[in-house]
Each structure stands twice: as structure tokens, then as C-alpha cells.
KOLLODO-75872 format. One record per residue (C-alpha): residue number from 1; z negated, y negated, x negated. Coordinates in Angstrom, 1 decimal, always signed. Last residue first. Example, Ala and Ser with C-alpha at 12.3 -4.5 7.8 and 13.67 -1.06 7.14 Angstrom:
2
    i      zz      yy      xx
    2    -7.1    +1.1   -13.7
    1    -7.8    +4.5   -12.3
END
This chain:
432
    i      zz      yy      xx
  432  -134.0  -125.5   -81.6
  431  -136.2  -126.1   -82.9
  430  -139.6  -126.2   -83.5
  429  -140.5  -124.7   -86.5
  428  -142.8  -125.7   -89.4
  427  -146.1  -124.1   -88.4
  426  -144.0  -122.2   -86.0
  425  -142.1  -121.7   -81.9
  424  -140.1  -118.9   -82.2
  423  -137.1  -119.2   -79.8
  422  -136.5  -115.7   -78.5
  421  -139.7  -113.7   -79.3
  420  -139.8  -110.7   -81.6
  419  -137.7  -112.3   -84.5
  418  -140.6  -114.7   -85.5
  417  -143.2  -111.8   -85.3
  416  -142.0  -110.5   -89.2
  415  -141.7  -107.5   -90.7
  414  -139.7  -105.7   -87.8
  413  -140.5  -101.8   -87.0
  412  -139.3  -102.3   -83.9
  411  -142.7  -101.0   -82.2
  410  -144.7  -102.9   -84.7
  409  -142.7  -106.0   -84.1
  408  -143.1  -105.4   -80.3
  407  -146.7  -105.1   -80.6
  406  -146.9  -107.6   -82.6
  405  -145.0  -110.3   -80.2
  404  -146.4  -109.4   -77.0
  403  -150.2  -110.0   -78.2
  402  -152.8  -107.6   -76.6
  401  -155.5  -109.1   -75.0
  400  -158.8  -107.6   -73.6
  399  -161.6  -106.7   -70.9
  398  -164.7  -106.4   -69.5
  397  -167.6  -106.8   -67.1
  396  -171.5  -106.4   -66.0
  395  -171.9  -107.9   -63.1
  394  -172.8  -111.5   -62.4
  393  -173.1  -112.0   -58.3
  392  -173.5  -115.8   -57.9
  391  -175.0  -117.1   -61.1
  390  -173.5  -115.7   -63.6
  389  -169.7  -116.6   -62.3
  388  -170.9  -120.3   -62.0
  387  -171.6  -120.4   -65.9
  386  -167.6  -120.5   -65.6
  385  -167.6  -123.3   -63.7
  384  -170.0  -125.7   -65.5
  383  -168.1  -124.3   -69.1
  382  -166.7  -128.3   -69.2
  381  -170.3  -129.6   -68.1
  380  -172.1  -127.3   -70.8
  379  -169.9  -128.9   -73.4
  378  -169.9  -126.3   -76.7
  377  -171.9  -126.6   -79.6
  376  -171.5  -122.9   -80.4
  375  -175.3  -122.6   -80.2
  374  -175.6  -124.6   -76.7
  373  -173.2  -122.5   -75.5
  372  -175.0  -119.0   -76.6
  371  -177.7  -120.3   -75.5
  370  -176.2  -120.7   -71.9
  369  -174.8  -117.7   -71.9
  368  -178.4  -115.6   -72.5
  367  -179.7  -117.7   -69.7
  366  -176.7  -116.6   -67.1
  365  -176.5  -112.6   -68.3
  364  -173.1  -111.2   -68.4
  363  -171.8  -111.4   -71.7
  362  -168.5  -109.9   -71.9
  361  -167.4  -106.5   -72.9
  360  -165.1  -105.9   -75.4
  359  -161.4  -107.1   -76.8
  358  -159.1  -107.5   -79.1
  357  -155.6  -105.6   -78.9
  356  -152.5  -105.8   -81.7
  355  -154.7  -106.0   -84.5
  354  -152.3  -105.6   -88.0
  353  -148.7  -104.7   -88.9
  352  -149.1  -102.7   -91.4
  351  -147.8   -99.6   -90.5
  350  -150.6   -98.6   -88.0
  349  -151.3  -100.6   -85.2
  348  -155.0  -101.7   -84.9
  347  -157.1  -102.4   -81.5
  346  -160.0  -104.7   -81.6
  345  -163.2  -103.9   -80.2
  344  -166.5  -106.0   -79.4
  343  -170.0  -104.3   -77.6
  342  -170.9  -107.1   -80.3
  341  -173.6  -106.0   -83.0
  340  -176.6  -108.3   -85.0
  339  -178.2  -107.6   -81.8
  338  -178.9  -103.6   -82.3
  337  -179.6  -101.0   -79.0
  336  -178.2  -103.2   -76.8
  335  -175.1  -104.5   -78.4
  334  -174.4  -108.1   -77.7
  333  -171.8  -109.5   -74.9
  332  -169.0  -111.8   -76.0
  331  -168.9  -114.8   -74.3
  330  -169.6  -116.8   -77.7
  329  -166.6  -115.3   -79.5
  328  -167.0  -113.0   -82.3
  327  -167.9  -113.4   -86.3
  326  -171.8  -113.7   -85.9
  325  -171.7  -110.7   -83.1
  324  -171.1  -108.2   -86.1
  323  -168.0  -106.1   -84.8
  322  -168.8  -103.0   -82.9
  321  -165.6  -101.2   -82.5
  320  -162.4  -100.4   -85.2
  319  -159.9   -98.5   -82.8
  318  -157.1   -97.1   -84.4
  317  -153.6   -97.0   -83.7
  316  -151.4   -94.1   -84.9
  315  -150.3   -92.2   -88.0
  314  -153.9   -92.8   -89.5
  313  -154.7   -93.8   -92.7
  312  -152.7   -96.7   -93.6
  311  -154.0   -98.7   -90.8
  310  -157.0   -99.2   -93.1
  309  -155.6  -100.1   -95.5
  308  -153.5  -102.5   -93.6
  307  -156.3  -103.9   -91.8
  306  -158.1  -104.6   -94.9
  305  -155.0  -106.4   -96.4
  304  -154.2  -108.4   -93.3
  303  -157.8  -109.5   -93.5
  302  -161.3  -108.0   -91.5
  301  -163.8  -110.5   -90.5
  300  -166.7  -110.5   -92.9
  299  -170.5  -109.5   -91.4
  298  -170.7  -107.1   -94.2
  297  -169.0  -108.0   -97.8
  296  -165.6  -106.6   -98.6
  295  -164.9  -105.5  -102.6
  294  -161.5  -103.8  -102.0
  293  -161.3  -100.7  -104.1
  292  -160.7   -98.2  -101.2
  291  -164.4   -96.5  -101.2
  290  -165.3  -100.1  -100.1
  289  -162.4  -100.4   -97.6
  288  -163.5   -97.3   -96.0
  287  -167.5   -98.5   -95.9
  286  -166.3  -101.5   -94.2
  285  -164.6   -99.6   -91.6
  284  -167.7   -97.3   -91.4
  283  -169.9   -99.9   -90.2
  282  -167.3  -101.5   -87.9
  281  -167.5   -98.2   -85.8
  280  -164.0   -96.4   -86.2
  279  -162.4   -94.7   -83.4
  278  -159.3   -92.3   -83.7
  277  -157.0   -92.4   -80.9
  276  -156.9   -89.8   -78.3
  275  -154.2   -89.8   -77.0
  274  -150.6   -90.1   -78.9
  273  -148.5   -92.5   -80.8
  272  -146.8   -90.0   -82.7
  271  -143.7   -90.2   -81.2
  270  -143.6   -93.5   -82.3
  269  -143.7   -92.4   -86.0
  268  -141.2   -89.9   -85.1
  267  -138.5   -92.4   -84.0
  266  -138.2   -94.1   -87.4
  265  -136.5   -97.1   -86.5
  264  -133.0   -97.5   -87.9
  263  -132.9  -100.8   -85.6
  262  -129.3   -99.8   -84.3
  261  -131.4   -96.8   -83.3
  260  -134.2   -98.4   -81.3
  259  -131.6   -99.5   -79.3
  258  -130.2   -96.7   -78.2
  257  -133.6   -95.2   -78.0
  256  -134.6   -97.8   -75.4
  255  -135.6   -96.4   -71.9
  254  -137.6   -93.3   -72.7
  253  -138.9   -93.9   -76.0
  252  -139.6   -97.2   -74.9
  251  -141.4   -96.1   -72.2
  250  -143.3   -93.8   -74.1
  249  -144.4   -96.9   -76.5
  248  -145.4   -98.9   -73.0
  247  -147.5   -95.6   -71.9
  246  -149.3   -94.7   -75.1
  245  -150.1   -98.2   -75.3
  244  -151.7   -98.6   -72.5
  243  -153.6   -95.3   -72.3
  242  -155.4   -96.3   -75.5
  241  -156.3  -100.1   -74.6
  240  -157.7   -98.7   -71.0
  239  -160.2   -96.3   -72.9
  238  -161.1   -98.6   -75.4
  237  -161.9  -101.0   -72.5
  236  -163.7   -98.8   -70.6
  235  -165.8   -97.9   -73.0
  234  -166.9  -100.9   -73.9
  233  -168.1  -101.4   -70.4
  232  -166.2  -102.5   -66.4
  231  -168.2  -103.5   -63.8
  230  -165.3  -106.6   -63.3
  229  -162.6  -105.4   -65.3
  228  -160.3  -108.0   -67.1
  227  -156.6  -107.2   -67.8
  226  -154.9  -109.9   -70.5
  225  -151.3  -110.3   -71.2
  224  -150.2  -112.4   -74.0
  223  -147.1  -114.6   -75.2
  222  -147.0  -116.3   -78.0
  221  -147.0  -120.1   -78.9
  220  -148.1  -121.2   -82.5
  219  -146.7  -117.9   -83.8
  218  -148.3  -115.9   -86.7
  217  -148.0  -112.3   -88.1
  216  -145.6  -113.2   -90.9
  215  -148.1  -115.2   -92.0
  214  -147.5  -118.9   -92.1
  213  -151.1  -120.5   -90.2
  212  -151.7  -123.8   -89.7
  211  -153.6  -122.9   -86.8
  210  -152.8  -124.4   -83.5
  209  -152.7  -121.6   -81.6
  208  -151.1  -121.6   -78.0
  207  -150.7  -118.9   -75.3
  206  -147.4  -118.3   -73.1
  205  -148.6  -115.9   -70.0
  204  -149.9  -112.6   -68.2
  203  -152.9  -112.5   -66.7
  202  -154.5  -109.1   -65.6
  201  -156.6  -108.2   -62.9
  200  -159.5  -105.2   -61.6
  199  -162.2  -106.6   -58.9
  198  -160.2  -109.3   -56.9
  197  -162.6  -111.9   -56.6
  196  -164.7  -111.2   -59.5
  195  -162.0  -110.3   -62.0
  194  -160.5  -113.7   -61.2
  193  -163.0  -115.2   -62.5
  192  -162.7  -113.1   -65.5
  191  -159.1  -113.8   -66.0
  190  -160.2  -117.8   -65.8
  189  -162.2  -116.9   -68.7
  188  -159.5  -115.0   -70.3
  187  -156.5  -117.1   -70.1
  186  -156.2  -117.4   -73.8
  185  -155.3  -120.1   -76.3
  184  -154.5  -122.2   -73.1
  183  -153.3  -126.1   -74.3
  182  -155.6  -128.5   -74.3
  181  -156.5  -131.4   -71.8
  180  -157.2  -135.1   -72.1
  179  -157.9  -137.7   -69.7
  178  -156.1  -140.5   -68.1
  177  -152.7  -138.7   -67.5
  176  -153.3  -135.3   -69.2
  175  -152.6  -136.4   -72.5
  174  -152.5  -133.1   -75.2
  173  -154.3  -131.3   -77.5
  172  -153.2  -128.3   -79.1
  171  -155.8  -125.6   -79.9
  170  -157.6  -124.4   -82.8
  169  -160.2  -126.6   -83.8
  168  -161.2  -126.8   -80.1
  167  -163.7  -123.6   -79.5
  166  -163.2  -120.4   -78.7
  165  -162.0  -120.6   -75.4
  164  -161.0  -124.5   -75.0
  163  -162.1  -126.6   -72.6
  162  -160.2  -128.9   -69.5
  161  -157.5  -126.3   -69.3
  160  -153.5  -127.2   -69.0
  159  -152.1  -123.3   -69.3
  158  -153.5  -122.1   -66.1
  157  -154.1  -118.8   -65.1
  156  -151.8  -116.0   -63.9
  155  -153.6  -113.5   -61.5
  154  -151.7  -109.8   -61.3
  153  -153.8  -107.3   -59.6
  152  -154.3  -104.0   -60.7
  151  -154.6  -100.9   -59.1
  150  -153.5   -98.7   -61.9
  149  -149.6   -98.5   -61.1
  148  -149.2  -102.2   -61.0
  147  -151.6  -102.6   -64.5
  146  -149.0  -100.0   -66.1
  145  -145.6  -101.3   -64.8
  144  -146.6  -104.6   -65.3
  143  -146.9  -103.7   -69.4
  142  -144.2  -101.5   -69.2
  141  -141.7  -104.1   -67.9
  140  -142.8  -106.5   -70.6
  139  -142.0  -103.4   -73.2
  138  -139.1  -103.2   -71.6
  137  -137.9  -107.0   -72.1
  136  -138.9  -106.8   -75.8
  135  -136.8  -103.5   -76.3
  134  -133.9  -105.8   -75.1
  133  -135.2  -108.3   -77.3
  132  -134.9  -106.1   -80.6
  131  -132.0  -104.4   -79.8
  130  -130.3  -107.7   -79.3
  129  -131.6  -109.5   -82.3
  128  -130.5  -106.6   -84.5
  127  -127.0  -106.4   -82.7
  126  -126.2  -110.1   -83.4
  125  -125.8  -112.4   -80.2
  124  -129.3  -114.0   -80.5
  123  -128.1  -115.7   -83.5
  122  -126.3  -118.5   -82.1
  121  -129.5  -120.2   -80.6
  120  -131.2  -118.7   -83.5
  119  -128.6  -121.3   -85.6
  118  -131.2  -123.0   -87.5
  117  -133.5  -119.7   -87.5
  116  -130.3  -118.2   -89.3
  115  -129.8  -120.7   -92.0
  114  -134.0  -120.6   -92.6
  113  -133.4  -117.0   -93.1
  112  -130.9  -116.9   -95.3
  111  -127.5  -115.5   -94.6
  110  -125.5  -112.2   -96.4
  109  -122.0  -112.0   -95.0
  108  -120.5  -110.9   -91.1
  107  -120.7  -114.6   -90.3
  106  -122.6  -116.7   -88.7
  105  -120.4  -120.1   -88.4
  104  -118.3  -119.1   -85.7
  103  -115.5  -121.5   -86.7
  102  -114.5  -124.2   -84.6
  101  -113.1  -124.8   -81.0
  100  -113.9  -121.5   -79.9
   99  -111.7  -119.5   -77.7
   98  -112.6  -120.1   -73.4
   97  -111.8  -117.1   -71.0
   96  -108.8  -115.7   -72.7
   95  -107.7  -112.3   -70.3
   94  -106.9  -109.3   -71.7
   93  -105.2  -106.4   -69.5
   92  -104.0  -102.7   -70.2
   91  -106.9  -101.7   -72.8
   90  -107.7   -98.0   -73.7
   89  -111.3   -98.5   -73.8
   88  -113.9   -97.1   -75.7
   87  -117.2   -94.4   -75.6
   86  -119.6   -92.9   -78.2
   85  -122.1   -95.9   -77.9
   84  -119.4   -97.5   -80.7
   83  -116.6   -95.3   -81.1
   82  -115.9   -92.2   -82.9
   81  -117.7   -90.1   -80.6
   80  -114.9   -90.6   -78.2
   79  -115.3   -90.6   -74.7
   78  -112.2   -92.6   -72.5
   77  -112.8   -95.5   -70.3
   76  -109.0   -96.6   -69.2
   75  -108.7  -100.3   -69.1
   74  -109.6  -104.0   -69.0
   73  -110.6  -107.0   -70.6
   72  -112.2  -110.5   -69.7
   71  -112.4  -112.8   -72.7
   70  -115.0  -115.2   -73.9
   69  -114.1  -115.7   -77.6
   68  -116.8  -115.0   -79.9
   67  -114.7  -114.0   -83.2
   66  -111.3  -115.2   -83.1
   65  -108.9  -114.1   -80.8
   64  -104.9  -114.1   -82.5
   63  -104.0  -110.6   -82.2
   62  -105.2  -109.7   -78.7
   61  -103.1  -112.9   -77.7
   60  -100.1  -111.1   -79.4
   59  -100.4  -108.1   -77.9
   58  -100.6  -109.7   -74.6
   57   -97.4  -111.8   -75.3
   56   -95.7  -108.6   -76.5
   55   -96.2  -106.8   -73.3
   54   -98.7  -104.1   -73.3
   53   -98.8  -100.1   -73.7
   52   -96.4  -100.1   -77.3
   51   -98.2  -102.4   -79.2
   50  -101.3  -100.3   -78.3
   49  -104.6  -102.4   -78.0
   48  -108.3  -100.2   -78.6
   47  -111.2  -101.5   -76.9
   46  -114.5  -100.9   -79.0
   45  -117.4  -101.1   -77.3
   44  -120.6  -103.0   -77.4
   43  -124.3  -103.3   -75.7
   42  -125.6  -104.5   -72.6
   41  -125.2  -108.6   -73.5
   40  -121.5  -108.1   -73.1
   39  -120.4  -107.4   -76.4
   38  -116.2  -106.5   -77.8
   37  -114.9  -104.9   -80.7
   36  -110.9  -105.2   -80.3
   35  -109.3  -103.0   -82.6
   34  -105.6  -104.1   -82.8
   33  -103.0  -101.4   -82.9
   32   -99.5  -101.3   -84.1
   31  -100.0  -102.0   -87.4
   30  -103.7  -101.8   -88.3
   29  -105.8  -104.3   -86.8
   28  -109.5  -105.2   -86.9
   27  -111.4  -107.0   -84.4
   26  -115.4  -108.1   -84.4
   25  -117.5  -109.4   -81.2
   24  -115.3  -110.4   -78.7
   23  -117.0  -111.8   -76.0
   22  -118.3  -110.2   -72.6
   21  -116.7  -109.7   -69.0
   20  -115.5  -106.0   -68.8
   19  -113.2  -104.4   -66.3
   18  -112.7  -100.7   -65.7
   17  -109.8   -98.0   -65.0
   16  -111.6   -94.7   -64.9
   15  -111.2   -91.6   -66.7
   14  -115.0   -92.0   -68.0
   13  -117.0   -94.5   -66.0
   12  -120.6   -93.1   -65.9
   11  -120.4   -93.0   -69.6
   10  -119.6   -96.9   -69.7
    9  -122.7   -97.9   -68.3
    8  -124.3   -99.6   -71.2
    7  -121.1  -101.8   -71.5
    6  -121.1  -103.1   -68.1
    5  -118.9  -102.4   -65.5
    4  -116.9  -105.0   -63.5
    3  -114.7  -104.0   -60.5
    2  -111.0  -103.3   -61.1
    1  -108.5  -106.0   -60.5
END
């Protein structure tokens, strides 16, 4: 038996007998041929069965498999820009692993989307879903790749927490044995003690939104990484939020045009994605949407629409900086020079698809935290701990999220976050 290859690796194969483990993925037959499209997870290729190279039980067998049968297949690699990833397989041997016992029931015809979320255990196997999770996996490869190669240190923190973030009308509660704890919306706060033990970190985790939210941009659980900077400003941030994406979208470039391809993405528009990005101070965002026929008041948080329109000028992210301190979190730090401002940014992707990054520097002084506490109506006893990191050697610190699933919908150039994480988790979804 030749050794196993795997689909994506076919080029380095040509001339060679190979063996592939996958599941047929289409057939056609014409005569004395039979088309055998086969998937292994890395891609597919198109093995091609001669009447006249194999016995007549083999030809047979290749006749009769039925779409996502487990078979083991092997033969001559040839190149043929013809085929599927430009390579296929002159097959000598089939093997039947396991045929299905009943129809594959997504088939190659027009299906709704609340059919194909029913079966998402089923419709992972489609090319679309494929491309788009494999470019998922590299962009989570990126993101360690980035903080490893920068000095810093990876801290996970907890996902049961006594307190919520931003406040409990948000987040899921659940029993904790004889008490009750909530799910983590973000693992900021315990990024930023972190911060001050190991100077520059990142978390990296599932977090939990219980907003009865069904926007295309919304998941109840999603996954986020956060980096917090101990001494680190504003500026820091932007600056960080900038090279980071630059280097997961170049990664993608690099690692994942095949894919990108079977998504029809338009590689310029990623190409694009370049340093510097533009900045746009809060004040002048609202002045854009003004001059752009939507009536926004100051001190508003921005919509999907504003973000669009404003997206819709640039050809790549844009930083929109200084948010009024009335609409941010209570740990964020005020601006200096004008109070009614947060040293706050959050990071929008262009095409539509909305803030990918928020983020800014936190509040560092212990009396100033407190009020701000009190005002938000907040336990004192719950934020006990994290008070603790003003007291014994508060510096001035930073930091932000940036969601996994938007950032890989805006990279795919997908409409909606539910196809960007395996088994998206909804207002109205939880299975399977």
C-alpha cells in the first residue's frame, strides 16, 4: 500500500503512486469512466476510473458509491489544470470504508438556511464551510503567532466570574453550587491583572452575550482574544490594533488564497489592508454622518448603519477614537485635556461589516475607580480584587478585543457571523 497524502499536498506528489483516506464528494460517469470527486478535509480531487485499468468488480463498486461514502483510493498523481486544485488521480485501487445507510440529505440543490443550520453538523463538509473554517483556523494561528513574536504572554482567564464586566443585564447566569456566577463577556479585567504580573499578555477564549440580539453580526458565545499592556496609552493601542491586522490579513494572503478563491473573495480588497490606517476622532465621525444625511445626535453610540457609512469611505479599517465617556465602560480611563472624552477606540472594517477591535486605556487611579463603581451601581466587594490592582503599584495601562468571528466574516467576505464559527450558538439557536 502506498503511504497516505493529503489532498493539499498533491503537487508535491506528481508521477507518484498515492493513497487518499476521505469521502466521496460528487461522481459523474461517462461510459467507460467514472469521475470520482473525492474530500479529505484538505481540499478535493478528482480521481478518474478506466474500465479498462481495473477489474470489473472495482469498476463496478466505483459505479455504485453514493455521495459521502468513506473510501480509501489510490493512484498515479498526474497535473491537469482541468481538475480540481489543478491535480487528479489515475485510480488502481478503491476501497469501501462504510456507504451510507440513507440519503445524504444536503444536496447539490437550493436549501434554506434554517434547513442548513439544522444539519450544520452535516454542513461543515461543503466547500464554502470549509474554506471558510480553514481560513478561521489561520487566522487563530496569526493571532498567537503575532502576540508570541512580540513578547507576549499568553494568560487565559476564567469563564465562571463572580461579577460581570459591564454590568449583569447582559450576561448568562448560572448556579455555581450554592452561589451564583455568570458567564465571562470578556476576560479583560483578569487580562489586566495579569498585565501586572507579566507586563504585556493576551487572553484568548469563548465569551458570552446574552443580548437578544439577531443581527447578522451577533453570537451569544464568540470567541475573543484580548492583549492588555501594563504602561501601555491610547496610542499604543491604535498602534498594536493596526499592525495586528495587517499581519493576520497578510497571513491569509499567504497561507489561504486557495481558499479564499472557492469563496470568490476579492483579493485586492485585502491587499489593501495596509499601514497606516486612517484615524477619526469621534467628533468628526459624527460630523461625517451629518454631512451623510443621517441625523446622529452627540454622545450616541454609533449603529450598523453609521458604521457602514462610515466604513464606506475608506478601502481599509478605520480607527474612530475618543468616544464620549457617558457611552463607555466604567474602567475606561477619561481624556485629560476634556472629561466628557474616553482615551476609548474601536477599530472598524470596511465593507460593512462593523467594529471588529474596541479598546483604550484603562482607568488607573484607585479613588477615581471607585466613583466610577459606585456610579455604575456596581458591588464594591465583587470588584474587591480588581480595586487591588490600584492599590499596589497602579500604572498607567491598556488594551483591546477583537472578535474572531467578524473579523473572519470580514476577511471571507461572508454576510453573516453564524457561518464563521462551527456550531453557532444564537438568540434562537442551540443545536445541534
Amino acid at each position: 500500500m502506498s503511504d497516505q497524502v493529503y489532498i493539499e499536498d498533491l503537487g508535491q506528489h506528481v508521477d507518484q503512486e498515492v493513497t487518499l483516506k476521505g469521502w466521496l464528494y460528487n461522481k459523474r460517469s461517462k461510459g467507460k469512466l467514472h469521475f470520482l470527486i473525492v474530500r479529505d478535509g484538505t481540499g478535493i480531487a478528482q480521481t478518474v476510473v478506466f474500465k479498462g485499468d481495473v477489474s470489473p468488480e472495482l469498476f463496478e463498486l466505483a459505479g455504485h458509491l453514493t455521495q459521502e461514502a468513506s473510501i480509501i483510493v489510490r493512484g498515479q498523481v498526474r497535473a491537469d489544470e482541468r481538475a480540481p486544485g489543478g491535480y487528479e488521480i489515475g485510480l488502481t485501487g478503491l476501497e469501501l470504508v462504510a456507504a451510507p445507510t440513507e440519503e445524504y440529505p444536503i444536496q447539490p440543490q437550493e436549501h434554506g438556511t434554517g434547513f442548513l443550520m439544522d444539519h450544520r453538523h452535516l454542513w461543515l463538509r461543503s466547500r464554502k464551510q470549509n474554506a471558510i473554517l480553514r481560513i478561521r483556523s489561520e487566522v487563530i494561528f496569526a493571532i498567537h503567532e503575532f502576540f508570541h513574536l512580540r513578547g507576549f504572554t499568553h494568560v487565559d482567564s476564567p469563564v465562571f466570574t463572580p461579577n460581570a464586566c459591564e454590568g449583569t443585564t447582559n450576561l448568562f447566569e448560572v448556579d455555581y453550587f450554592d452561589d451564583k456566577a455568570y458567564l465571562t463577556q470578556s476576560g479583560q479585567l483578569y487580562a489586566e491583572a495579569s498585565a501586572m504580573a507579566f507586563g504585556k499578555v493576551y487572553c484568548f477564549g469563548p465569551t458570552f452575550r446574552a443580548e437578544k440580539s439577531k443581527t447578522r453580526r451577533h453570537l451569544t458565545e464568540f470567541w475573543m482574544v484580548e492583549p492588555e499592556m501594563a504602561y501601555g496609552t491610547l496610542e499604543d493601542v491604535m498602534q498594536l490594533s493596526e499592525a495586528f491586522l495587517c499581519h493576520i490579513v497578510a497571513r491569509i494572503l499567504e497561507k489561504r488564497r486557495p481558499e479564499l478563491e472557492v469563496l470568490e473573495r476579492d483579493l485586492a480588497k485585502l491587499e489593501a489592508i495596509q499601514a497606516p490606517f486612517p484615524r477619526l476622532h469621534y467628533d468628526d465621525a459624527v460630523k461625517m454622518l451629518n454631512e451623510g444625511g443621517i441625523d446622529f445626535e452627540w454622545g450616541g453610540d454609533f449603529g450598523a448603519p453609521d458604521e457602514t457609512l462610515i466604513s464606506e469611505k475608506y478601502d481599509r479599517p478605520v480607527l474612530i477614537h475618543h468616544y464620549p465617556r457617558a457611552i463607555k465602560a466604567f474602567y475606561m480611563k477619561p481624556d485629560a485635556e476634556n472629561d466628557k472624552l474616553s482615551l476609548s477606540v474601536d477599530v472598524i472594517a470596511p465593507e460593512g461589516v462593523g467594529e471588529i477591535i474596541g479598546g483604550g486605556q484603562r482607568e488607573d487611579d484607585l479613588q477615581v475607580l471607585e466613583a466610577k463603581i459606585a456610579e455604575h451601581g456596581l458591588p464594591e466587594e465583587a470588584f474587591k480584587w480588581y480595586l487591588d490592582l490600584r492599590r499596589y503599584g497602579s500604572v498607567p495601562h491598556s488594551g483591546f478585543g477583537l472578535g474572531v468571528e467578524r473579523t473572519v466574516a470580514w476577511i471571507c467576505g461572508v454576510e453573516h457571523v453564524r457561518e464563521c464559527i462551527p456550531f453557532p450558538r444564537m438568540l434562537y439557536r442551540l443545536t445541534p
